[in-house]
Structure formats: structure tokens, C-alpha cells
ZAROGU-973748 format. One line per 3 residues: number of its first residue (from 1); for each residue x negated, y, z negated of C-alpha. Coordinates in nm, 3 decimals. Layout:
NUM = X/Y/Z  ...
//
This chain:
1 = 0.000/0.000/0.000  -0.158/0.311/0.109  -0.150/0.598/-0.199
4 = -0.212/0.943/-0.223  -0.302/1.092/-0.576  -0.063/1.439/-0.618
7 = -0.019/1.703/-0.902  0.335/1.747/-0.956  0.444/2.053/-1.079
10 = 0.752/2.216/-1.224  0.972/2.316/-0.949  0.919/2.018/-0.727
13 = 1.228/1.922/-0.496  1.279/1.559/-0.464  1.536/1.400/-0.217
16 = 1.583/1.067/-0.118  1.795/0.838/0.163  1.917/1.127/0.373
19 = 2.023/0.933/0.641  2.019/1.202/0.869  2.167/1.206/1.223
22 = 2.183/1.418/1.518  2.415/1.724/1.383  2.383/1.643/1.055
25 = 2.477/1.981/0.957  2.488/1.989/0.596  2.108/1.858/0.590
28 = 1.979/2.133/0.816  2.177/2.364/0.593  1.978/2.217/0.280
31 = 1.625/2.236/0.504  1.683/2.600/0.591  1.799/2.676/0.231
34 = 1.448/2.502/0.139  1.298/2.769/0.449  1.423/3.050/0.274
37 = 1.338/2.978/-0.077  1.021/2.762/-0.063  0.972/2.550/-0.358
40 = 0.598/2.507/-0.485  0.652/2.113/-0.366  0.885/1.863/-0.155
43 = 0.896/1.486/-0.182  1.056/1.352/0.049  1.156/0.973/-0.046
46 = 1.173/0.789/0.249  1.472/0.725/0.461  1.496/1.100/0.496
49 = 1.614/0.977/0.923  1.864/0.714/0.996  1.600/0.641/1.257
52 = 1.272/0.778/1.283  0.966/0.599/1.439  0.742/0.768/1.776
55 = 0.942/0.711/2.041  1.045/1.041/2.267  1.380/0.901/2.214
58 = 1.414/0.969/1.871  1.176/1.267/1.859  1.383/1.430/2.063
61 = 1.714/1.313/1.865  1.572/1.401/1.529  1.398/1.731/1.658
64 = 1.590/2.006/1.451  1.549/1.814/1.147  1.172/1.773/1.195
67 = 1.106/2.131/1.326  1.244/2.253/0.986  1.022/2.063/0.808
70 = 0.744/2.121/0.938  0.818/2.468/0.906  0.898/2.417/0.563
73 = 0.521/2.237/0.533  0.389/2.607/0.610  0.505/2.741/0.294
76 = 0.537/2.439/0.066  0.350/2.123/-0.031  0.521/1.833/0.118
79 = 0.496/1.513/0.034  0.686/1.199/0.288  0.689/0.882/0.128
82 = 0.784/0.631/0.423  1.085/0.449/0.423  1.214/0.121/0.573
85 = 1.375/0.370/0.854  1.119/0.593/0.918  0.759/0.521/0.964
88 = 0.451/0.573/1.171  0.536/0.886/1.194  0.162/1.061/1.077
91 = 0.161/1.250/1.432  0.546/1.374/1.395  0.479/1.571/1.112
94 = 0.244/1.885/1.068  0.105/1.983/0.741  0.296/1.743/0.583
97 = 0.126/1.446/0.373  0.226/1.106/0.456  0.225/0.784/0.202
100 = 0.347/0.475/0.085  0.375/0.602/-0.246  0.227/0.895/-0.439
103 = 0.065/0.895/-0.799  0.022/1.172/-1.061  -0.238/0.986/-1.269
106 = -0.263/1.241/-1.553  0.138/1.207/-1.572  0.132/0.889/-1.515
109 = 0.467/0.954/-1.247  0.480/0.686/-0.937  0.671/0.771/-0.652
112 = 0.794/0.557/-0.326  1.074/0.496/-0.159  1.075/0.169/-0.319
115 = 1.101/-0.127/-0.032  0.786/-0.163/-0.032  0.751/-0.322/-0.361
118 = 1.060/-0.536/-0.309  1.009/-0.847/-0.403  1.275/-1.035/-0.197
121 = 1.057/-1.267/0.043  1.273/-1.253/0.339  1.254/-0.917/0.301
124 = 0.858/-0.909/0.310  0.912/-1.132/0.616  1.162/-0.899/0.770
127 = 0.923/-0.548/0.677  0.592/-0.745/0.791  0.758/-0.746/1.169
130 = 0.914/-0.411/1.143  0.612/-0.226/1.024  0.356/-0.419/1.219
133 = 0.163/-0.096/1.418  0.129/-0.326/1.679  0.489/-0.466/1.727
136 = 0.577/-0.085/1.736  0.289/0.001/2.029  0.425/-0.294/2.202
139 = 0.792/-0.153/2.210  0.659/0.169/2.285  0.434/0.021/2.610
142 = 0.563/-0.240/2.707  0.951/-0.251/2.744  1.136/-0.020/2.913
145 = 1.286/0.302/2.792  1.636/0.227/2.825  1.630/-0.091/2.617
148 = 1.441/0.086/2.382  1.719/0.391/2.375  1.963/0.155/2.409
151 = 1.863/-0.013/2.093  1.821/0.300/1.930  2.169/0.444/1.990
154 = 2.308/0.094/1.819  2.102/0.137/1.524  2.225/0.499/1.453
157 = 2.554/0.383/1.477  2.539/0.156/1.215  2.693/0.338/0.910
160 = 2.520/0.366/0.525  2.720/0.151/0.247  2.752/0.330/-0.092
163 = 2.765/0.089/-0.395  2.671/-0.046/-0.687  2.475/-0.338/-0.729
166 = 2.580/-0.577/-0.970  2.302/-0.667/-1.261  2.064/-0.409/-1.054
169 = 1.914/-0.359/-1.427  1.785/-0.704/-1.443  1.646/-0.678/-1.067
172 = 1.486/-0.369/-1.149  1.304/-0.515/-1.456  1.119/-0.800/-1.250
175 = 1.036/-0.570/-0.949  0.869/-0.293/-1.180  0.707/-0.539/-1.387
178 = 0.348/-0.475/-1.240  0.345/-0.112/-1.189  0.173/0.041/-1.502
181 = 0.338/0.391/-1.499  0.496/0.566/-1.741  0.760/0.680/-1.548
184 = 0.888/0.547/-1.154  1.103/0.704/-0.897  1.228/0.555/-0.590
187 = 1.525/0.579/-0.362  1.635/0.296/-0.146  1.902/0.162/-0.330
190 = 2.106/0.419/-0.356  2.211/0.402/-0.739  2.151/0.696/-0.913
193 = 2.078/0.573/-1.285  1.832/0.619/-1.520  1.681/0.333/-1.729
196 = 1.469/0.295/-2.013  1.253/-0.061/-1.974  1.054/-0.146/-2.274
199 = 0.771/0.184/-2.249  0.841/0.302/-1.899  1.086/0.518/-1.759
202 = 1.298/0.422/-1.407  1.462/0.665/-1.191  1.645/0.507/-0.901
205 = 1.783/0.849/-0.695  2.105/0.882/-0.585  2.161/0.923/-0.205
208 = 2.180/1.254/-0.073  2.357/1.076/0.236  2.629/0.926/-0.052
211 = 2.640/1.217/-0.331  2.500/1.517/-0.215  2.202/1.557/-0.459
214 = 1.875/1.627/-0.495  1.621/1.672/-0.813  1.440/1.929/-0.927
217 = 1.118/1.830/-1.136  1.099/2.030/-1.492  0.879/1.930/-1.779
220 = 0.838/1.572/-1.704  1.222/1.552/-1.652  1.412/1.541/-1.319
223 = 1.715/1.741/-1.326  1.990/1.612/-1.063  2.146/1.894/-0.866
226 = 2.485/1.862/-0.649  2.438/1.991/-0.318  2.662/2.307/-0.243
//
């Protein structure tokens, strides 16, 4: 897993399974919100696209959406933890730093989008073909546009489900078992709670693509905001 060591500060943003689509307006309202009123810092926690990998395609599809950021990266840190639908996309992004995960080590505060260290092994199965570099140059080479497009369009019609997860306490405990931080934050699953597991702290975000919120980081504390 590739890391990136980061100082978090007070006033941090962090937003997580965004989803976002093609006229997604209510996200390009919160991006040019962010553009007017840069915070000091802006995880983003993966997921942030429905579909976002480096194809013209979906560079083109997703380009309002990225222009803001990057304008965004001009006058804020940002920080773009990969997700399970967006990656590979270093050379989409300017000024923006790109991760697996990110680590304050003096806070001792881990941050991912939180697939990676699923432990399901289907799952690692299913993420070993997806996120192989070379499966993706292959696609990109050596098929045809139109399938590729084609393809595309079906996956960004598939919609987002919104649940609960039954027992996800018990899940949670096994899959955090061997990261030795105080405190981790993820997205991914889309269930907004708070636990407290023997000495560490777990924050599993809620959606922004199901409720509309984001966090703001204050005194070691992440403060959920409704967006408006």
C-alpha cells in the first residue's frame, strides 16, 4: 500500500464516496464553495467519481469536477486517497497528492478509503484485476474506444445503495485489527458511525452521495457537517 506521511491541521475538509456524475450539480456547488473559501486542507476519500480511471472518455465526462479541483489544489492542500472507482489517476490531477492512504504519525490519524484493507478474499481477487496498471494500459491500447465507452456508460448507470450493514461492528473489529493507529477514517461503506474498539478510535464516513455531509477536522475531533 503506497503511503504518504501528512500534518493534519484544524480546518481540514474531509469528504468521502461522492459518487459524482456528469451534472452532478450539488457537488460542483460544494467544489466552488471550497474555491471561494479555501480550507488550509482537503482529503478527499476515495470514490470522490462514480467512474474515474485515464481514459479520454471519462476525462472528458468528469472534466468540470476535476477542473475545480485542481483549481482548488492552487489554494489548498489536497490530499486523494484512491478508491475502488477511481484510480490511476496521478496525471489527472495537478497539485494534488495522490495515495493509498495517508498517515499523521505524531497524531497517530490513518486515513484511506478503506477497500484496500478489506479483508474479503474474493474481493482481493476482484481489486488485484481491477487495479492491475497493466490490465488498465491494455484496455486503454488495445480494445477499441467504443467498447471501452460503451462499458463506461453501463457502469455509470449503475446506481449507489444506501444501507446499513448488519453486525458491521464485528467486521470492522477483525479488518482494523493490524493497523496500530490511534484513530482510523475511511469511507467505502457508507455508514456513518463512530466506534470505540478497545484503544483506537474508528470513523467510518457517511456518504456525501447518501447524506449530504462532509467533516471538518478540529482538535483531534471530526465534526460532521450537512451539506446546504
Amino acid at each position: 500500500m503506497k503511503i504518504k506521511n501528512v500534518d493534519l491541521q484544524d480546518g481540514a475538509i474531509i469528504v468521502a464516496d461522492v459518487h459524482y456524475k456528469k451534472g452532478d450539480e450539488e457537488f460542483l456547488a460544494f467544489l466552488k464553495k471550497l474555491d471561494k473559501n479555501p480550507p488550509p486542507q482537503l482529503f478527499l476519500l476515495g470514490d470522490i467519481f462514480h467512474l474515474l480511471l485515464p481514459f479520454k472518455f471519462l476525462k472528458d465526462y468528469n472534466k468540470e469536477a476535476i477542473d475545480l479541483i485542481n483549481k482548488i489544489a492552487k489554494k489548498s492542500e489536497i490530499y486523494y486517497a484512491i478508491g475502488n472507482h477511481d484510480f490511476w489517476i496521478d496525471d489527472i490531477f495537478n497539485g494534488v497528492s495522490i495515495a493509498e492512504a495517508f498517515v499523521d504519525e505524531k497524531k497517530s490519524i490513518f486515513l484511506t478509503h478503506g477497500d484496500l484493507n478489506e479483508k474479503d478474499f474474493f474481493y482481493k481477487i476482484y481489486l488485484s484485476i481491477i487495479r492491475n496498471k497493466i490490465f488498465v494500459k491494455f484496455l486503454n491500447i488495445f480494445t477499441f474506444n467504443f467498447i471501452n465507452n460503451w462499458l463506461f456508460k453501463k457502469i455509470l448507470e449503475k446506481k449507489i445503495k444506501c444501507f446499513k450493514i448488519s453486525d458491521f461492528k464485528t467486521k470492522i473489529f477483525k479488518k482494523i485489527a493490524d493497523i496500530n493507529y490511534k484513530m482510523i477514517i475511511e469511507g467505502h461503506y457508507h455508514q456513518n458511525v463512530l466506534y470505540n474498539i478497545k484503544s483506537k478510535i474508528y470513523v467510518n464516513l457517511g456518504a456525501f452521495k447518501c447524506e449530504k455531509c462532509y467533516y471538518i477536522f478540529i482538535d483531534n475531533h471530526l465534526k460532521e457537517i450537512k451539506y446546504e
